[in-house]
C-alpha positions in Angstrom: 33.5 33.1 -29.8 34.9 32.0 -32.9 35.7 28.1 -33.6 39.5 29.1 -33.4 38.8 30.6 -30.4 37.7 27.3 -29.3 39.9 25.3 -30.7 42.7 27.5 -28.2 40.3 26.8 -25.5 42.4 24.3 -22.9 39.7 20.9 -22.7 37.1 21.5 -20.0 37.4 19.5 -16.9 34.4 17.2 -15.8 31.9 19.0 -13.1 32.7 17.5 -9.9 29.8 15.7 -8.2 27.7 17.5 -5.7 27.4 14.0 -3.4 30.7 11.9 -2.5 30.6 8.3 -4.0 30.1 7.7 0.2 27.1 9.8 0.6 25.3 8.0 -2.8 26.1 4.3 -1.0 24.8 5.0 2.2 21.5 7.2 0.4 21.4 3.6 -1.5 21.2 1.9 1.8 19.0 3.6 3.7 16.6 3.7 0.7 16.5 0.2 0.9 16.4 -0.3 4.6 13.4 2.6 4.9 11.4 0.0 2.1 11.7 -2.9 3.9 10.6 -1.2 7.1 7.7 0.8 5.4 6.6 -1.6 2.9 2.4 -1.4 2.5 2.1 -4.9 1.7 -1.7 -6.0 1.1 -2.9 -8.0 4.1 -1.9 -11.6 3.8 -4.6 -13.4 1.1 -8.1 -14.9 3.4 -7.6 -12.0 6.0 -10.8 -11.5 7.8 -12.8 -8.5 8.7 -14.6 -8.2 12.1 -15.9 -6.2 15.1 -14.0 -6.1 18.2 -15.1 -3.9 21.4 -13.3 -0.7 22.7 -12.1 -2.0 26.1 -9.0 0.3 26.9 -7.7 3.9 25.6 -3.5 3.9 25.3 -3.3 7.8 25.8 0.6 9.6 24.7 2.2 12.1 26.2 1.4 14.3 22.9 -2.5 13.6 24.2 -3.3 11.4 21.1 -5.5 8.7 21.9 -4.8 5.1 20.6 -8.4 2.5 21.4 -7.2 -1.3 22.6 -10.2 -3.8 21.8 -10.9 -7.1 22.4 -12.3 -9.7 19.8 -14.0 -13.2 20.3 -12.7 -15.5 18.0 -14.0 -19.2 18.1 -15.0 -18.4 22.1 -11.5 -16.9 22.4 -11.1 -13.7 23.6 -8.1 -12.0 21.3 -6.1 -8.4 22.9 -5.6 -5.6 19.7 -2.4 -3.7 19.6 -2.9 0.1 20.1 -4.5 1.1 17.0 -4.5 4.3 15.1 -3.8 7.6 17.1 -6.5 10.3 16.8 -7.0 13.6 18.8 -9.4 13.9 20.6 -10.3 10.1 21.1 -12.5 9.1 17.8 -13.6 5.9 20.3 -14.9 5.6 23.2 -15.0 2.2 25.7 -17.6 0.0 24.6 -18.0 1.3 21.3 -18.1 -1.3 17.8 -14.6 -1.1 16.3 -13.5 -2.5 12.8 -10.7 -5.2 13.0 -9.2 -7.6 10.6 -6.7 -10.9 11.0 -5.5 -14.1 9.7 -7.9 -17.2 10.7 -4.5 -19.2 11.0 -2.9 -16.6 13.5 -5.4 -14.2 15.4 -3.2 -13.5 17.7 -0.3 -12.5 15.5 -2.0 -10.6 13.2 -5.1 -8.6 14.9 -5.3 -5.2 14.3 -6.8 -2.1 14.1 -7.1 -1.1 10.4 -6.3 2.7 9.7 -9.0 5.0 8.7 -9.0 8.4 6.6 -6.0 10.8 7.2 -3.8 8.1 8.7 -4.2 5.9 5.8 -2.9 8.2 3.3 -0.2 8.9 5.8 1.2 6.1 6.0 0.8 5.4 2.1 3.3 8.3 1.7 5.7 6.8 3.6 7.7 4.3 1.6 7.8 7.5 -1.1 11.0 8.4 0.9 12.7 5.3 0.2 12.0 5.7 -3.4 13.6 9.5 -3.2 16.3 8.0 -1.2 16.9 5.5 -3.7 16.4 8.4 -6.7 18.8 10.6 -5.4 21.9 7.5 -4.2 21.7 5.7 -7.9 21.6 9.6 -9.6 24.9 10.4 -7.2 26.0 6.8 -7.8 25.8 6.9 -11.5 27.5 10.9 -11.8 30.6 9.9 -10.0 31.1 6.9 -11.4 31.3 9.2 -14.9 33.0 11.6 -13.4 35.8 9.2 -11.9 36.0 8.0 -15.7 36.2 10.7 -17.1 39.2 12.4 -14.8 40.8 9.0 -15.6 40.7 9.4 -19.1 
């Protein structure tokens, strides 16, 4: 084409967004929302690492096995929360198991640290929020342009 072909040429409209201005607020929230659930914060500062004793096996319906332990702290005896799943059972009852908590609240705060596979896992995780956030301010950001620039 010629420049006089161009200059004939009726001004190009603006590309519509692929994603309503809707779709990029809610993709803004949920980002948000998934990062506060699926934060890895570092355990609190003077958490403790200890040995606590397989005393139960929390078994799903999917067959994944999750051990329960119990931990003497101070001559009290303190209950874990199912801890990391593993097919078949990596524990069995009576076996050494790796724990950690807070000094100031055992209770609140014993757990079964994860291991290996599931650690990575669940490193992954807040990565969606961050995609989710990515992709709402990207959408946000176009049809904010694009509402300006129909305006115009």
């Amino acid at each position: 084409m010629t420049d006089k072909d161009m200059a004939t040429l009726p001004p190009s409209t603006p590309r519509k967004p692929r994603f309503s201005l809707r779709t990029a607020i809610i993709a803004l929230i949920l980002g948000c929302l998934w990062l506060l659930l699926f934060h890895n914060a570092p355990p609190p500062e003077g958490t403790v690492a200890g040995q606590g004793t397989v005393v139960d096996q929390e078994i799903s319906s999917k067959g994944l096995c999750e051990p329960i332990a119990d931990v003497v702290v101070d001559g009290i005896t303190h209950r874990t929360p199912p801890g990391t799943s593993a097919e078949p059972c990596a524990y069995e009852i009576g076996e050494s198991i790796d724990v950690t908590y807070h000094p100031d609240d055992v209770a609140g705060t014993l757990e079964i640290p994860l291991e290996g596979s599931s650690k990575n896992a669940v490193a992954m995780l807040p990565l969606v929020g961050v995609m989710l956030l990515i992709g709402g301010l990207i959408s946000l950001v176009g049809n904010i342009l694009y509402r300006r620039r129909t305006k115009a």
